[in-house]
Structure formats: structure tokens, C-alpha cells
C-alpha positions in Angstrom: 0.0 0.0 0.0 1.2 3.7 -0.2 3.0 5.0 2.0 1.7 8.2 3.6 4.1 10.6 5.6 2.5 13.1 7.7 5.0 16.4 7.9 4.2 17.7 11.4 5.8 19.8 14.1 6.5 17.7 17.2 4.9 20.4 19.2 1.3 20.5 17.2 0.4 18.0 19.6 -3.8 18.7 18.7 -3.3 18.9 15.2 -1.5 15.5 15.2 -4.4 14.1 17.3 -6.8 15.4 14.6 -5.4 14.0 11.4 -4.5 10.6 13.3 -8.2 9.9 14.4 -9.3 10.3 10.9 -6.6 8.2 9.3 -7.5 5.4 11.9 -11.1 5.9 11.5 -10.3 4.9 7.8 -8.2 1.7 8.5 -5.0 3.2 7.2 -1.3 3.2 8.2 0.7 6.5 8.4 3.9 7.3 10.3 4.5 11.0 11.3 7.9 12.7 10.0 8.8 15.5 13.0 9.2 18.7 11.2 12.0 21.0 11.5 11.3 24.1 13.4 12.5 26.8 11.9 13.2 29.5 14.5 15.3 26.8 16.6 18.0 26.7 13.7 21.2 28.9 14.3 21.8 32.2 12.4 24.7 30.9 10.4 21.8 28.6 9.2 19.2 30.9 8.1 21.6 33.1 6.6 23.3 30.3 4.5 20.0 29.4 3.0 19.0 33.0 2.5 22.4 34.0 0.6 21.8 30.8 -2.1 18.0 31.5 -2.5 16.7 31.0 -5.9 13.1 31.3 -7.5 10.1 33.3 -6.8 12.1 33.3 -2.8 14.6 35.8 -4.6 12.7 37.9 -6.7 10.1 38.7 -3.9 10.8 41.6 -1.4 11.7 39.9 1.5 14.1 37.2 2.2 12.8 33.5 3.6 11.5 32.9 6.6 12.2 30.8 9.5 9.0 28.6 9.2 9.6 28.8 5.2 13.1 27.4 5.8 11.7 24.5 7.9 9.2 23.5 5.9 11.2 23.2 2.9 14.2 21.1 4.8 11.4 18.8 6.2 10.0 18.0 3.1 13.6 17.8 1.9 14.0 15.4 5.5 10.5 13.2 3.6 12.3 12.9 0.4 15.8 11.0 1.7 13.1 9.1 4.0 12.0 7.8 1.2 14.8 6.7 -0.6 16.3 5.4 2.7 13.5 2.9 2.8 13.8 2.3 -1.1 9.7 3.7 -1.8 9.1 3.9 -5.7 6.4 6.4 -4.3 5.0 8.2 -1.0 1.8 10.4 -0.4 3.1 13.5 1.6 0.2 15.2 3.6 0.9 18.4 6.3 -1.4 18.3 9.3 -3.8 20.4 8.4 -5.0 18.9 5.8 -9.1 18.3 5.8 -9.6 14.7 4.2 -12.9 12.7 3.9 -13.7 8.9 2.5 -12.2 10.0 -1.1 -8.6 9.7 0.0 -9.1 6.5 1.7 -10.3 5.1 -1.6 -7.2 6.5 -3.2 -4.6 4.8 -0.8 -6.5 1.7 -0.9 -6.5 1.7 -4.6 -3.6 3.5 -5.9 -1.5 1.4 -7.9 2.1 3.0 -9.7 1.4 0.8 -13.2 2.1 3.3 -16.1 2.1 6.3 -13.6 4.5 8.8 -14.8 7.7 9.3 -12.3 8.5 12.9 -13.3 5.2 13.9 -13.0 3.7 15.8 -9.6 0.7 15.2 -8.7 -1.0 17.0 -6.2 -4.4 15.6 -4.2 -6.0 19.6 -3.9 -5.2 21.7 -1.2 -6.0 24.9 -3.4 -8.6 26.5 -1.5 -8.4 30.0 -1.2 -6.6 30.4 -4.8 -8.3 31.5 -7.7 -9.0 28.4 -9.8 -9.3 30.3 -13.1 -5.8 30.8 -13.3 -5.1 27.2 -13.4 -5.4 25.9 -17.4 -6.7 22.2 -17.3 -6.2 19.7 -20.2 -9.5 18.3 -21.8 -7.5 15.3 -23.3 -4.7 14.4 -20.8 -6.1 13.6 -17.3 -5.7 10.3 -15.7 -7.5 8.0 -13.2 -4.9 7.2 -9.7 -6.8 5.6 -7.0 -10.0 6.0 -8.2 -9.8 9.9 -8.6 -9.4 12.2 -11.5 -6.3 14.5 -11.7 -6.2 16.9 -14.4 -2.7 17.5 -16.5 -2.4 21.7 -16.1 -1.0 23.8 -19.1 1.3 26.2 -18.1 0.1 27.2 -14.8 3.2 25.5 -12.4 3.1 29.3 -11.3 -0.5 29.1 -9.7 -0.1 26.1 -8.1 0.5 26.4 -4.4 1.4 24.6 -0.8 2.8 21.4 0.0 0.4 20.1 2.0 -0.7 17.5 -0.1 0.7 15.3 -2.6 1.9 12.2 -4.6 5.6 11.7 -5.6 8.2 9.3 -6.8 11.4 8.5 -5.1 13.1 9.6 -8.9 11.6 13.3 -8.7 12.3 13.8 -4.9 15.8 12.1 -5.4 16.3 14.8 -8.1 15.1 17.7 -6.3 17.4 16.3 -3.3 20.0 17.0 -5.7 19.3 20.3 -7.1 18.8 21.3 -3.0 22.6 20.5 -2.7 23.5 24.0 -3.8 20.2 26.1 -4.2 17.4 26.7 -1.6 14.3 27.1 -3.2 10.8 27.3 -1.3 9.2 23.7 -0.9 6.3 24.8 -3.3 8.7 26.6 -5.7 6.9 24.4 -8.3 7.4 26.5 -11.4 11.2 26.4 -10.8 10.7 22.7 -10.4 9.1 22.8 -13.8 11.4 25.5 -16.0 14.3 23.0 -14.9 13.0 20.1 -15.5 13.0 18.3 -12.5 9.4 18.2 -12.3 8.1 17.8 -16.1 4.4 17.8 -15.9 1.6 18.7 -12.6 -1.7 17.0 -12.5 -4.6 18.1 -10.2 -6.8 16.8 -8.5 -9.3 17.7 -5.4 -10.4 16.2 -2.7 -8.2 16.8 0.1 -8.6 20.1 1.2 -7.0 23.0 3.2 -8.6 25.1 5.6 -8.9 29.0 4.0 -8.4 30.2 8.0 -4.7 30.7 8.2 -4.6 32.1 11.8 -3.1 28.9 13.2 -0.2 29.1 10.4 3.0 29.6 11.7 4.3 29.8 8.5 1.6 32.3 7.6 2.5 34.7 10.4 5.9 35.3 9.8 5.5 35.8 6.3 2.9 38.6 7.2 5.1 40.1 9.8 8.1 40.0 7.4 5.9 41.7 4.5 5.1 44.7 7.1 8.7 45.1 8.1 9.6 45.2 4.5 6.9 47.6 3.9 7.7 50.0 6.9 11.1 49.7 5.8 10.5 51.2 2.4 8.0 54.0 3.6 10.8 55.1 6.5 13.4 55.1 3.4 10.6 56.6 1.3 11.4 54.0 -1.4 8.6 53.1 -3.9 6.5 50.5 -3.5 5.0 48.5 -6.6 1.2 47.8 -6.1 -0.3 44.9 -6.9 -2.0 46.1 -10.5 -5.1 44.1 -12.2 -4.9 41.8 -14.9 -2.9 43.4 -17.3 -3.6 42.5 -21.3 -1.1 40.2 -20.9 -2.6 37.6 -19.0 -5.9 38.3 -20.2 -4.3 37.0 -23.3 -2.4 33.8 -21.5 -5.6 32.9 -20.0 -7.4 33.2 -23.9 -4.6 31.2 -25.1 -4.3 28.3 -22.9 -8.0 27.8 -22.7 -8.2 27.4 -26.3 -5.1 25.5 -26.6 -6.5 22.6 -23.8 -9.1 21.7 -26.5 -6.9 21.1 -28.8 -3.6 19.7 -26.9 -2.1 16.6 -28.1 -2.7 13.2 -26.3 0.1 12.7 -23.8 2.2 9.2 -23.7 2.9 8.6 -20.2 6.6 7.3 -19.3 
């Protein structure tokens, strides 16, 4: 059966208590991977991740933060975890995630025969996103477990969190790799895709993620750090960019790529 690792802070004692009665309730084995808490690593650390930072992490305004270190390295922690215990693939959930009887049909019958190993494929967990920016094939989307995932067209960019997911042990043993010298953001998954570590996403949904990000400690530094940045800029009266509508250029992308997913060619899976 598919293995399913559960990325949770040691310390999120309820949270664990949460996801575990559900996962029981549904017959199904799990084993916890303790995150790494960001805020207990050493300067020298943070700093050493912050100074090789590539991807959307570099080209925002402020610099990656503690929790957004730690999640990435534990994720990082759930790839080697799988190729230490030689699994072709793993389901990685966070413990947030809001699942129902639907996954429990997908772990009982999820079976790897033809599935594509340098493809991501991701359970849900958009809610809270705007879905129309995500382009979905007509012609390429597959049955895993059961459940329907959709091949998306050019829209790695739109696809957020970690917090649920199916992936091989060749993608994560390449994205081990690539983590050797860069640090990229756990869901940096256009990056993934422009170099080719991850070729193709597919989408499904049903697991989903609360939209009430109050209890995120991730969430809260990254608005704290967005305000210092801010307050920074005002105090230095430097400029700051607002976030403008749709400009004719994606208006045109998202003409594009809807036409284009009528007419896109039938994938072979490898």
C-alpha cells in the first residue's frame, strides 16, 4: 500500500491528534515525519540558506523565513526518508490537511502501473486560490486511485502549498539533488518545472486546506516580514510596486491556454 508521511511539528500536539483519528477511523497506516522548526536553527543557518536562495524566494521583497526554511528542509527530511526505505512512491500530507472517505479510496487503490515518475501530482489543497488561473487539459487527465487528476497547461506558477501530494522517489531524489547548492521554497513548483525536475503537474481535489490561516506559523511570519519590509520602504521613502489588475497580458495567456487545452495533443505517459 502507499506509503503516507504526515510532515508535522513535534509540538502541534492537537493537530496531530486530529489528522491521526481520521486516518485510523479509515483503516489506514501512516507514520509522522517530525518537522523541522524553523526558529530553533542557528543564524549561520538561516543566513546560508537566504544567501543561495533562488526562484520566486529571490525575486520577492523579503528574504525566507524561518517557518519557510523549515518547511522546505522537512520536506527535503520526507524525500531522503523515502529513498532510505527504497519507496518507488509516497503520499506526503501536512497536518492540516481536511480529508474525507475519497482519499481512503485513493490509498487503498492506488496502484504506480504506467504512472509517470517525473510527474507531480498533487491531491487539492487549493482552497483559497483562484482556480481560473489554473489551465486544465480536456484530453490528458488520468485515473490514480480512483480519482481524476487533471494534466495543467502552463500554470506551475499558480499552483500552491505542499500540504498534499503524490511523488516518486526519482523526482524527490532529483530535487534532493538540485537542493545541494540552491534553496528554493518547498512549493517553488514553477522552478521545479522550468528546470525540468518536475516535467508535468496534474490536479486533483479532494483533500482540502482550511482557508483560515490564523493557526499558520508559517503564515504569520510571512505577514510580519511583508510589514517590516513595507515599513522599511515608507521610512526610506522608497517606492513601493502595487499589486496592479490583470494586465492584457494575462488576459491573453488565459485566452490562449483555454483554447489550446481543446486542442492539446494526447500525452504518452513514461
Amino acid at each position: 500500500m502507499l506509503h503516507i508521511y504526515i510532515v508535522s511539528l513535534k509540538q502541534d500536539i492537537e493537530k496531530r491528534e486530529v489528522i491521526s483519528k481520521t486516518l485510523k477511523s479509515f483503516g489506514l497506516e501512516f507514520s509522522f515525519l517530525d518537522a523541522i522548526y524553523g526558529k530553533s536553527l542557528p543564524d549561520s543557518s538561516l543566513s546560508s540558506f537566504r544567501n543561495k536562495s533562488k526562484g520566486k524566494i529571490a525575486d520577492r521583497d523579503f528574504s525566507a523565513t524561518p517557518g519557510e526554511i523549515g518547511c522546505t528542509l522537512s520536506h527535503l527530511k520526507a524525500y531522503q526518508n523515502m529513498i532510505d526505505n527504497n519507496l518507488n512512491w509516497a503520499c506526503i500530507l501536512e497536518d492540516d490537511v481536511i480529508l474525507d472517505e475519497r482519499f481512503k479510496v485513493f490509498i487503498e487503490s492506488f496502484q504506480d502501473v504506467g504512472l509517470n515518475k517525473k510527474a507531480l501530482h498533487m491531491l487539492g489543497g487549493q482552497n483559497g486560490f483562484p482556480d481560473f488561473q489554473v489551465i486544465k487539459s480536456k484530453k490528458n487527465n488520468i485515473m490514480i486511485g480512483k480519482q481524476k487528476f487533471y494534466k495543467t497547461i502552463k500554470s506551475e506558477q499558480f499552483i500552491y502549498r505542499t500540504c498534499c501530494y503524490l511523488i516518486s522517489s526519482k523526482t524527490a531524489d532529483k530535487i534532493l539533488k538540485l537542493s545541494e547548492d540552491i534553496f528554493i521554497l518547498a512549493d517553488d513548483w514553477d522552478y521545479l518545472v522550468k528546470n525540468r525536475v518536475i516535467h508535468e503537474i496534474y490536479l486533483a481535489n479532494f483533500v482540502d486546506h482550511p482557508t483560515d490561516l490564523s493557526s499558520s506559523h508559517i503564515q504569520e511570519e510571512r505577514e510580519v516580514a511583508q510589514k517590516n519590509y513595507i515599513s522599511s520602504c515608507k521610512k526610506r521613502k522608497i517606492p513601493i510596486l502595487s499589486r496592479v489588475e490583470m494586465s492584457i497580458k494575462w488576459r491573453f495567456r488565459l485566452l490562449f491556454l483555454n483554447c489550446y487545452k481543446h486542442v492539446e495533443v494526447k500525452d504518452k505517459l513514461l
